[in-house]
C-alpha positions in Angstrom: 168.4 113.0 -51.2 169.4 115.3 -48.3 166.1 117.6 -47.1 167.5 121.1 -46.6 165.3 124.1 -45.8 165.1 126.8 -48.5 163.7 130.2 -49.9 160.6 130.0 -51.5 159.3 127.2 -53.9 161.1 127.5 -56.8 163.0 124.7 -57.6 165.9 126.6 -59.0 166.2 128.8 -56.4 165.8 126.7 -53.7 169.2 124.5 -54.9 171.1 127.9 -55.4 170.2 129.1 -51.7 171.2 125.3 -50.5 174.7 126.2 -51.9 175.1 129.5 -50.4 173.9 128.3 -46.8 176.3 125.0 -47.3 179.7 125.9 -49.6 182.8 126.0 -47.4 185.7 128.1 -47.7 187.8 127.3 -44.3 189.2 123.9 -43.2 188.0 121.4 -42.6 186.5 121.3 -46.5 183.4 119.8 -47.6 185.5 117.2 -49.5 188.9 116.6 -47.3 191.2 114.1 -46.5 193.5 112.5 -43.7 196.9 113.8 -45.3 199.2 110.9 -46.1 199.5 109.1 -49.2 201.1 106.4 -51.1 204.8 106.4 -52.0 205.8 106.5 -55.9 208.3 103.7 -56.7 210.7 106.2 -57.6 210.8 108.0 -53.9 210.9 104.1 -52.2 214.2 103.6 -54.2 215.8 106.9 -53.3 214.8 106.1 -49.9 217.0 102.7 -49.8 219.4 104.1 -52.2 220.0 106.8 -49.5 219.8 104.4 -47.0 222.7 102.1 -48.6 224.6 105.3 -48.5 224.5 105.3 -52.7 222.8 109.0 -52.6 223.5 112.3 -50.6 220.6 113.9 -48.7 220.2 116.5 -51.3 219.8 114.2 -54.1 217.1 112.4 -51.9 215.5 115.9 -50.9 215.0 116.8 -54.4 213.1 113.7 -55.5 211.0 113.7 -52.8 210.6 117.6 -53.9 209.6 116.2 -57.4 207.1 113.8 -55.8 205.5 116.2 -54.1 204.9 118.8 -56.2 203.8 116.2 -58.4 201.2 114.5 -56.0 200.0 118.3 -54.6 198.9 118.0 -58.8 197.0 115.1 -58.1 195.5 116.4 -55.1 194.4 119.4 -57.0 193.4 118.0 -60.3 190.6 115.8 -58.2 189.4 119.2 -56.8 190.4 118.6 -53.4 190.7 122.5 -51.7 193.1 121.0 -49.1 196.9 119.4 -50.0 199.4 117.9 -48.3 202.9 116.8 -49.2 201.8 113.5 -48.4 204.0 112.8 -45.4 206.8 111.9 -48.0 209.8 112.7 -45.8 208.7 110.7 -43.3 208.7 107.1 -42.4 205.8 107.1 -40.3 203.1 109.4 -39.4 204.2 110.1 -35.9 207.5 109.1 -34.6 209.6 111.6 -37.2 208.2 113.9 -35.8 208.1 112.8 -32.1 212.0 112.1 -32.1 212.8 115.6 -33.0 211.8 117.0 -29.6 214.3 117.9 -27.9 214.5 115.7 -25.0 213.3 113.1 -26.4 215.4 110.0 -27.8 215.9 106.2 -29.6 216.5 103.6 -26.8 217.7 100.2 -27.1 214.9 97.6 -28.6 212.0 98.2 -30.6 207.8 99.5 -29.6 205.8 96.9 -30.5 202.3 97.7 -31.9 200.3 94.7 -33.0 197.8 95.1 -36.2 195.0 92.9 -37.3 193.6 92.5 -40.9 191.4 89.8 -42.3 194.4 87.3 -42.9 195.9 87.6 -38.9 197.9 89.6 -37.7 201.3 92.0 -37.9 203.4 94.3 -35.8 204.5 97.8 -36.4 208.0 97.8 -34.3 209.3 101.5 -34.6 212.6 102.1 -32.5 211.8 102.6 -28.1 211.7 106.3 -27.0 213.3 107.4 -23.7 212.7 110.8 -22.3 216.5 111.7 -20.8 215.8 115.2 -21.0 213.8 118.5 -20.4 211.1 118.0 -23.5 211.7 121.0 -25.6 211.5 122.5 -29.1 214.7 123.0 -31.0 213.6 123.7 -34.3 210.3 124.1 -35.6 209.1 120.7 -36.5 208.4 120.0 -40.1 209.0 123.8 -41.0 211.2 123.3 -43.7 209.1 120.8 -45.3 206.0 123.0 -44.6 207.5 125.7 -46.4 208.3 123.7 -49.7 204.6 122.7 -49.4 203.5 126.0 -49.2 205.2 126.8 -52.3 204.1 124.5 -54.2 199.8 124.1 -53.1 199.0 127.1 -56.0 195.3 126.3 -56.1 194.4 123.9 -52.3 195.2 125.7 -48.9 198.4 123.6 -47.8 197.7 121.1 -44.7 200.5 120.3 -42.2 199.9 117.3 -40.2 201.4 115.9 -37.0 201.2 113.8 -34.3 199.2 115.2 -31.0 201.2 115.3 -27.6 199.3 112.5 -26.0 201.0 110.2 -28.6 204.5 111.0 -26.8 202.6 109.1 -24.0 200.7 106.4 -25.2 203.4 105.0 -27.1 206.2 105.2 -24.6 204.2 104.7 -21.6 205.2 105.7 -18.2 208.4 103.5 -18.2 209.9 105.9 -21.0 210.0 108.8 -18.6 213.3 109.1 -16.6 212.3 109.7 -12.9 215.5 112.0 -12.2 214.1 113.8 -15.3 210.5 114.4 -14.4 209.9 113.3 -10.6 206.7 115.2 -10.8 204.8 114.0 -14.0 202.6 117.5 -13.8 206.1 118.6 -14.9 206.8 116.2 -17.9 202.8 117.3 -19.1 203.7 120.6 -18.5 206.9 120.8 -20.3 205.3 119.0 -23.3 202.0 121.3 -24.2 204.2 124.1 -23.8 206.6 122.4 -26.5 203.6 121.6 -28.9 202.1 125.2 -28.1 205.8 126.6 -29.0 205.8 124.6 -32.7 202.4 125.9 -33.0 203.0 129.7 -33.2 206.1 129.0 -35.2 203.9 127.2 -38.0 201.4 129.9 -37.9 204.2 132.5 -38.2 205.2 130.4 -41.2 202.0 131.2 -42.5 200.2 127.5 -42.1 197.0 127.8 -41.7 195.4 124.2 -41.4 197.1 122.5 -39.2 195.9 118.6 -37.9 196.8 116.4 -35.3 196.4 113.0 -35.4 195.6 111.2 -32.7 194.8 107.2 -32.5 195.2 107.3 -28.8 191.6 108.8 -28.2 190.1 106.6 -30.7 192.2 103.5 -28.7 190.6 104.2 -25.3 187.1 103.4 -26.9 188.6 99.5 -27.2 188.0 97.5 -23.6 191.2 95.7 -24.8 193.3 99.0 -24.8 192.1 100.0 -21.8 193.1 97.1 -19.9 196.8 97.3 -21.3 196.8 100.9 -20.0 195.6 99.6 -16.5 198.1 96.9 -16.8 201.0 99.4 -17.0 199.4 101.1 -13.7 197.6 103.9 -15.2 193.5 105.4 -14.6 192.6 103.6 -18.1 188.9 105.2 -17.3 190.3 108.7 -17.0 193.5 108.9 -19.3 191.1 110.2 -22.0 190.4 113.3 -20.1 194.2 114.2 -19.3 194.8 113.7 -23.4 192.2 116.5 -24.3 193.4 119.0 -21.4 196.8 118.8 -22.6 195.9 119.2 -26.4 193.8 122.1 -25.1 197.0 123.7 -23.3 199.0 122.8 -26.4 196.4 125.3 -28.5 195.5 127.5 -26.1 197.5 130.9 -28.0 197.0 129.4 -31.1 196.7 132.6 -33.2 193.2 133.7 -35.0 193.2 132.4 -38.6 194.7 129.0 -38.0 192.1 126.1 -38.4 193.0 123.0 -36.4 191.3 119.3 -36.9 191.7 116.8 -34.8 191.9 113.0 -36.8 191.3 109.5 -34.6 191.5 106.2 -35.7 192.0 102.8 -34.7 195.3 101.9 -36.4 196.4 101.6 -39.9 199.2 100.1 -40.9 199.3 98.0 -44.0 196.0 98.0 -44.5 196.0 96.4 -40.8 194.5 98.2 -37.6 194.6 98.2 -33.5 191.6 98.5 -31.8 187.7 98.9 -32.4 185.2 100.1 -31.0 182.6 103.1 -31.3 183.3 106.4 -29.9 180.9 106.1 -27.1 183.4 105.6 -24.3 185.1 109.5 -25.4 182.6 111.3 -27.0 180.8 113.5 -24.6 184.1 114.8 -22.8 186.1 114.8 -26.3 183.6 116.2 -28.5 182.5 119.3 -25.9 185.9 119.9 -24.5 188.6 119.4 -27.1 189.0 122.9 -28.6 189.5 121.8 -32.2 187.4 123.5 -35.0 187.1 119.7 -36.9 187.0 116.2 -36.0 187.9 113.4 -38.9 186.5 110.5 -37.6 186.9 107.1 -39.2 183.5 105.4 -39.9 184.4 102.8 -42.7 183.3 99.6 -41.4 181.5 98.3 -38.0 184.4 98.5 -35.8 183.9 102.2 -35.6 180.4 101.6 -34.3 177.6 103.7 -35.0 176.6 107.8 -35.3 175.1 108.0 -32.1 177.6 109.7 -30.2 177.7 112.8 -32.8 174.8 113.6 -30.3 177.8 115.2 -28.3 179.1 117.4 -30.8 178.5 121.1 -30.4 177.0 123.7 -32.7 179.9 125.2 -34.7 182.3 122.2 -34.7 182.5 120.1 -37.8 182.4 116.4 -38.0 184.4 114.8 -41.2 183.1 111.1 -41.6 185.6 109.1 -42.8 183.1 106.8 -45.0 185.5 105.9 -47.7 188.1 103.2 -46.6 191.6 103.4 -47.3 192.3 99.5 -46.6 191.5 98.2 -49.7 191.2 99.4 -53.4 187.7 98.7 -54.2 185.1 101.7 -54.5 182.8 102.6 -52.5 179.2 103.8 -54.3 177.9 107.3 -54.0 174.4 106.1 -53.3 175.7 104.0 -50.2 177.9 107.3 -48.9 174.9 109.5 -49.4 173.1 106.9 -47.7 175.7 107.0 -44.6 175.8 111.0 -44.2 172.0 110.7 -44.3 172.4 108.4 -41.2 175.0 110.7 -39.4 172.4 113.9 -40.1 170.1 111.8 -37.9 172.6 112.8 -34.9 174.5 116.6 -36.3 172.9 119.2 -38.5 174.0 118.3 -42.2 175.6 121.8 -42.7 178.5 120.4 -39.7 179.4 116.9 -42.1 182.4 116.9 -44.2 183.0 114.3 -45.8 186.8 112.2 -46.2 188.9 109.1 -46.4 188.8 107.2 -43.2 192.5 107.2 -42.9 195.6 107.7 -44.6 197.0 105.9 -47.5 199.9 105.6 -46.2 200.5 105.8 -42.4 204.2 104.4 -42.8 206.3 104.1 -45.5 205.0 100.9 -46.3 201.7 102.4 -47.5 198.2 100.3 -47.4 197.5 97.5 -50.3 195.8 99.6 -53.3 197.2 101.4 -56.3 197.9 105.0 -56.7 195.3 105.4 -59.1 192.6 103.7 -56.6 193.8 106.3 -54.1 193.1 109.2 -56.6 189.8 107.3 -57.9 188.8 107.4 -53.9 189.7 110.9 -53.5 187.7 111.9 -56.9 184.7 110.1 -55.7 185.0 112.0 -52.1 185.1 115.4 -54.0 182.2 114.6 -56.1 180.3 113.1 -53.8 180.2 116.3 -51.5 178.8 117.9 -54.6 176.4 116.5 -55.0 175.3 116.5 -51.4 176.8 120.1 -50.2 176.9 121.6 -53.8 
């Protein structure tokens, strides 16, 4: 299906050289994914067994060890090169890891974040951040969990993922920043990329070399709506998108050689809901030549991610995962329609920079999206063979 050049006319030849200029041993892989997935049973009762106070933190930390070495299998097994734990510690993609800054704490009330899905509408309603404090690292983020990870990823390069810095700020908002703390908000941005930069080398020295962040703010801004509730609040809703990429810049700017970093955007997922569509137009010449990310996963599984056309943007050398294959519902996608997609996007960036993924995460929260672990794996399966045959 794909037209790739090769050496001389022979027909076995010719596929040979096409997977010698294609194959791909560095993240982002040919055949990747987002990084969380969907909680066993078992690991959803330890959780409210733990909760109820009926098991000790070890006894929970050792089932969710035996998940995840058990879904790392899966991952494998499906021939993904990539694993994650899942994100099976935490309860959502972002805010575990966004209250552990120091700084940074639970205030009174709950965020609420309101999702969409065919049958109306939801809300996601994690607990209100206030920054009190000085934004600092403690502890490096996730580093235990990383670390168990590690061990356990025998044949896939282990994946950490975590939230990017400008989701301390599109979440909380202005009004979530003490004034007697940061008077000078250069100070507060500041303060935070040298945080992120600080958990960055400690990963690295911890030997993690994929590292993500995900990022739904910078897919958000594409959505009129979103920008007007960013206006609202009294901020440059037409510029916000350019102080997010400096900052994740400043956040990676020692990031030490051998460390691949992606970058993931999407509009929401939460239950098999979402936030905000829109294509990538509004972002994509300033995000796709300035953010210094070797990947970008982009979520392209329906029409409210718009069309290829702004992978016009993208650079020579950085590598564009289209997230074709939804996680929202259970029902599989074909390979002839997914070949049929990449062939769109080659239209726009070279074939040899496509990757292809999940548009999301299974799981973004606890809760997890409305299919069946054995759709999730029949997904992945089909994402791994469908790269072979189009990448070899």
């Amino acid at each position: 299906m794909m037209s790739v050049p090769t050496a001389g006319s022979d027909g076995r030849r010719g596929r040979d050289m096409r997977r010698v200029m294609t194959a791909r041993d560095m993240p982002p892989f040919r055949a990747d994914h987002v990084g969380s997935l969907l909680r066993p049973q078992q690991l959803l009762h330890a959780r409210d067994e733990f909760a109820a106070g009926r098991m000790t933190a070890d006894e929970l930390r050792g089932i969710e060890d035996e998940a995840i070495a058990e879904v790392v299998r899966m991952q494998q097994d499906v021939g993904l090169q990539s694993a994650t734990d899942g994100e099976f510690r935490r309860a959502s993609w972002h805010m575990d890891f966004i209250y552990q800054l120091g700084g940074i704490g639970k205030a009174p009330g709950n965020l609420a974040v309101q999702f969409r899905n065919p049958s109306g509408t939801i809300e996601f309603t994690p607990a209100a951040l206030h920054i009190d404090g000085k934004i600092r690292l403690n502890e490096t983020i996730f580093g235990e969990d990383f670390g168990y990870l590690r061990s356990v990823a025998e044949k896939a390069t282990p994946k950490l993922t975590i939230p990017s810095p400008s989701m301390v700020h599109y979440r909380g908002g202005p009004a979530s920043i003490d004034p007697g703390v940061y008077p000078d908000i250069e100070e507060f941005w500041s303060d935070l990329s040298a945080a992120y930069a600080d958990e960055v080398r400690r990963l690295a020295a911890q030997g993690c070399t994929y590292l993500q962040f995900d990022d739904t703010s910078l897919a958000y801004l594409n959505d009129p709506a979103q920008r007007s509730v960013i206006a609202e609040r009294g901020e440059d809703a037409e510029h916000l998108h350019l102080r997010y990429i400096r900052q994740l810049n400043a956040a990676l700017a020692g990031r030490p050689a051998g460390m691949a970093v992606t970058t993931h955007m999407c509009r929401g997922n939460f239950q098999s809901s979402w936030a905000a569509e829109g294509g990538y137009d509004f972002v994509a010449e300033a995000l796709f030549g300035e953010l210094n990310v070797d990947g970008f996963f982009l979520e392209y599984d329906d029409a409210r991610s718009g069309g290829f056309e702004p992978l016009r943007f993208v650079p020579k050398g950085k590598m564009v995962v289209l997230g074709l294959v939804t996680t929202k519902r259970g029902e599989l996608e074909s390979k002839d329609s997914l070949k049929r997609r990449i062939d769109e996007a080659a239209k726009y960036v070279p074939l040899d920079q496509l990757c292809l993924s999940p548009q999301c995460g299974f799981s973004s929260t606890v809760e997890g999206n409305k299919l069946t672990s054995a759709q999730q794996a029949a997904k992945l399966r089909l994402i791994v063979e469908t790269a072979a045959d189009v990448w070899g």
